[in-house]
C-alpha positions as CSV (number, residue, x, y, z in Angstrom):
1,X,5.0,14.6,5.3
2,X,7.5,13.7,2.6
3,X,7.0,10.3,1.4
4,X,9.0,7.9,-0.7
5,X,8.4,6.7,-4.5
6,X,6.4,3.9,-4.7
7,X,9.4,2.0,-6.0
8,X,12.2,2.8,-3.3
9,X,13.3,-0.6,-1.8
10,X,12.6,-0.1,2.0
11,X,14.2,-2.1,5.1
12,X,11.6,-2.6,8.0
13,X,14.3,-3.5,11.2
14,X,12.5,-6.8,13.4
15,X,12.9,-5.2,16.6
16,X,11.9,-2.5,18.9
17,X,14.1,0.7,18.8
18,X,14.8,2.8,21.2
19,X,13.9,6.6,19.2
20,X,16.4,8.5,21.1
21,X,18.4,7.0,18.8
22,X,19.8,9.1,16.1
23,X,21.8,8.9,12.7
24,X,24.7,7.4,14.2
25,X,23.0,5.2,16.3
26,X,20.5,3.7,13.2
27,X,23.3,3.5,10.7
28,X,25.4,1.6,13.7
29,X,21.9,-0.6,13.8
30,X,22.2,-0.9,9.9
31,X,25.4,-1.9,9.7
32,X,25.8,-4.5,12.4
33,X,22.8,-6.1,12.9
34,X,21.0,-5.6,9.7
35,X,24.6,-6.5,8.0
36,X,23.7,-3.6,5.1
37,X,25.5,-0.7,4.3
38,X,22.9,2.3,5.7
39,X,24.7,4.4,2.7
40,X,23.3,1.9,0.0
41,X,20.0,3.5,-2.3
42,X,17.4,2.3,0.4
43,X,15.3,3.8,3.2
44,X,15.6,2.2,7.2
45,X,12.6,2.1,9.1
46,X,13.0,1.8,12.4
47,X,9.9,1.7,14.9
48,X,9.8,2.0,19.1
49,X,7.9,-0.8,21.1
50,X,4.8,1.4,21.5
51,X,4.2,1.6,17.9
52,X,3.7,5.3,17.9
53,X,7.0,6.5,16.6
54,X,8.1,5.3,12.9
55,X,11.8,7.2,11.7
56,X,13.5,6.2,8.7
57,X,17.1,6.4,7.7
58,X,18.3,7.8,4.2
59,X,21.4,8.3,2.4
60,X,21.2,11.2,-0.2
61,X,24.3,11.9,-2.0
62,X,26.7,13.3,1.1
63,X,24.8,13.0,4.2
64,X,21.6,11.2,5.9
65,X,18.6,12.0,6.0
66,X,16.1,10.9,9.4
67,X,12.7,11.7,9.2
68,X,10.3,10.9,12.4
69,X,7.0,10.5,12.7
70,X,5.0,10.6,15.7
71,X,1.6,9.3,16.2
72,X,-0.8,11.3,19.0
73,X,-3.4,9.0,19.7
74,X,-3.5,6.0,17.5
75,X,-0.5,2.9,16.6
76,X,0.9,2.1,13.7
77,X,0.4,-1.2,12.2
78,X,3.5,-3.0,13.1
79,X,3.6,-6.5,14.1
80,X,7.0,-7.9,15.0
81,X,6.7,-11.7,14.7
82,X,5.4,-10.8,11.1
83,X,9.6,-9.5,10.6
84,X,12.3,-12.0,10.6
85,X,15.4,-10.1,10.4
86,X,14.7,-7.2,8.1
87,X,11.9,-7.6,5.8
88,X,12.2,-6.1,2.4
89,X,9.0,-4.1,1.2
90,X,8.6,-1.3,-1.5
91,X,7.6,2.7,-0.9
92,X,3.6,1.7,-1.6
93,X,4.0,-0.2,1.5
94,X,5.7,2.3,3.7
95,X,3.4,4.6,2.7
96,X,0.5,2.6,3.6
97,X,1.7,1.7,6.9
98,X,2.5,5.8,7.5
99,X,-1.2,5.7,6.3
100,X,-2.4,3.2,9.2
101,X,-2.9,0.7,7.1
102,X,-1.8,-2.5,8.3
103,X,0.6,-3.7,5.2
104,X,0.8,-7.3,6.7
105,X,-2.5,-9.0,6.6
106,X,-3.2,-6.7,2.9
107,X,-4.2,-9.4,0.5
108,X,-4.8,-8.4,-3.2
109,X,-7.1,-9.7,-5.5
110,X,-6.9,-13.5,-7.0
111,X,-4.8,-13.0,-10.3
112,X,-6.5,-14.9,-13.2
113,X,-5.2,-16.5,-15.7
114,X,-7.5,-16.8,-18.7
115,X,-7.4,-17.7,-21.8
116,X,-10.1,-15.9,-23.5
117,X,-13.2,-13.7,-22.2
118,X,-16.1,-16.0,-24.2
């Protein structure tokens, strides 16, 4: 599958879509419930209440872009209460969660802050 840069600023929509849904219908999504504009340098990702269907939405230059994934057996790591209205994340993330990894409860190392090493 193609995947993201790790630095692409990614939109993850709060509620359940409906995947029937195509361009027009996520850009519609974008633009009047998210309050963006779906042409702006960002990828939409949009997932149904089963959490086994993930598509983003992409703007490249003159036209969109929707890629789709489905999932055959397992869910994808989605948790809605965890999503206000749109949660801003970064393409490490998305990839992750296209992973299975759950990008939510993820917690990094401590950082330390030291002032020397004797």
């Amino acid at each position: 599958m193609l995947r993201p840069r790790q630095s692409a600023e990614i939109y993850l929509y709060a509620e359940p879509v409906d995947m029937r849904k195509s361009i027009d219908g996520l850009a519609a999504i974008v633009e009047a419930e998210m309050e963006l504009s779906p042409m702006q340098d960002a990828i939409f990702v949009f997932c149904n209440r089963g959490r086994d269907k993930i598509k983003l939405l992409y703007w490249e230059r003159n036209g969109f872009i929707v890629w789709y994934k489905r999932l055959e057996k397992q869910r994808f790591q989605w948790q809605w209460s965890d999503i206000s209205k749109y949660h801003i994340r970064n393409g490490k993330d998305l990839n992750q969660l296209l992973d299975g990894l759950n990008i939510w409860e993820q917690e990094p190392h401590q950082i330390l802050h030291l002032n020397s090493v004797i």
